[in-house]
N, C-alpha and C positions, 0 to 999 in steps of 0.2 A: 312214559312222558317225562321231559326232562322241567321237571318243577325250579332250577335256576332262573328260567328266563320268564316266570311268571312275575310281574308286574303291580303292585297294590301301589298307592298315594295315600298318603294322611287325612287328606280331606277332601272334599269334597262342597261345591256349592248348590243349596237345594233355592230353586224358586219357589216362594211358597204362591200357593194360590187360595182362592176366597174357597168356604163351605159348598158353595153354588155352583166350582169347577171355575169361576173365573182369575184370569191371572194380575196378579200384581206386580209391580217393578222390585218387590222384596227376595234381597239372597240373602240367603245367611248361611253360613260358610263351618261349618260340620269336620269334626275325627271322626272317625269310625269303629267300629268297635277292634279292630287290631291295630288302634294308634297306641301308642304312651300313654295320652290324655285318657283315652277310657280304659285301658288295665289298670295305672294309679286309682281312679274313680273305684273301679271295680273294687281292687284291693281293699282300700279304704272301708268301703260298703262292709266288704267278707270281715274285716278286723272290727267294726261297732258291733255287728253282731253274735261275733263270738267272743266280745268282753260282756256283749250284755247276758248271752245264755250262760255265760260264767256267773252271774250274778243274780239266773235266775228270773230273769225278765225274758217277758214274751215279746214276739215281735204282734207290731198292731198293723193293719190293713192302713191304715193313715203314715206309720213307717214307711211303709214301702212304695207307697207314691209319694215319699216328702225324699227315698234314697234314688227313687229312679228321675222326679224331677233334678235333685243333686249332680246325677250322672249325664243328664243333657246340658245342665249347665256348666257341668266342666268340660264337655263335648265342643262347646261354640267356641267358636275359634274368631270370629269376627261377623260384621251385617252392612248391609248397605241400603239405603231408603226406606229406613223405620223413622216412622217419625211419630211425635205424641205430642199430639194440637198442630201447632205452628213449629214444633223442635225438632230436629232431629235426636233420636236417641241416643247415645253412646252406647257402646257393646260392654258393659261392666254387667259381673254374676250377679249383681241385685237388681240391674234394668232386664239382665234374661230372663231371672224368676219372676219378675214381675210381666214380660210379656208374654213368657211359657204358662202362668197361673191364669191372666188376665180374658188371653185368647186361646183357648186347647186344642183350636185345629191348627194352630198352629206349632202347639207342642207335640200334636200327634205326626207331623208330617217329617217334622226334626228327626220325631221317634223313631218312624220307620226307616227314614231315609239313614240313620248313622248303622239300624241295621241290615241295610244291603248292602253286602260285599261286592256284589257287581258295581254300584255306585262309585268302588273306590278303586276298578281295575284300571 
C-alpha cells in the first residue's frame, strides 16, 4: 500500500449534541491527536511528570484529569454558537476549561472525537 497518498487534516469540526442524543447548532472545531497541538500537549504532560518522579512525587488521580482536561484544551482550536445567558462565548483556554468542567458531555464528546483518526482523514 503506497502510504504517500494517505491523507490526515489538523482538525476537525465536532457537532456537539445534548446527553438525550439531541443536536445543537454547537461546533467546536478539534486537532487530533497527530496535530502539533496535541504532541506539544502531550510532551508537555510527559516532561511535568518526569521532573515530578524526579522529585519523588506521585502522580494523583485528580492530576491526570486536570492533564488530560489541559490536553483538550490545547486541542480546541475555535467554536461557534456557545453562548452563556445572553453572550456569546469567546473561544479563550479559560472559557474552554470552564465549559469542558461546567458540561462533561461535552468534554467527553471533544474527547472521543480528537481521538478518532478517522475523523481527521
Amino acid at each position: 500500500m503506497d502510504l504517500s497518498n494517505l491523507g490526515f487534516k489538523d482538525t476537525t469540526s465536532v457537532n456537539i449534541t445534548l446527553p438525550n442524543g439531541e443536536p445543537t447548532d454547537i461546533r467546536i472545531e478539534v486537532a487530533g491527536q497527530d496535530s502539533d497541538e496535541f504532541r506539544k500537549a502531550e510532551v508537555a504532560k510527559r516532561n511535568r511528570r518526569l521532573k515530578a518522579a524526579q522529585k519523588g512525587k506521585k502522580v494523583t488521580a485528580e492530576q491526570l484529569d486536570e492533564e488530560g482536561l489541559d490536553l483538550l484544551i490545547n486541542c480546541t482550536v475555535s467554536w461557534a454558537n456557545v453562548m452563556w445567558g445572553t453572550e456569546e462565548l469567546e473561544c479563550t483556554p479559560e472559557n474552554v476549561r470552564k465549559l469542558y468542567t461546567e458540561h462533561p458531555f461535552i468534554r467527553e464528546q471533544i474527547d472521543e472525537a480528537i481521538a478518532d483518526r478517522t475523523l481527521f482523514m
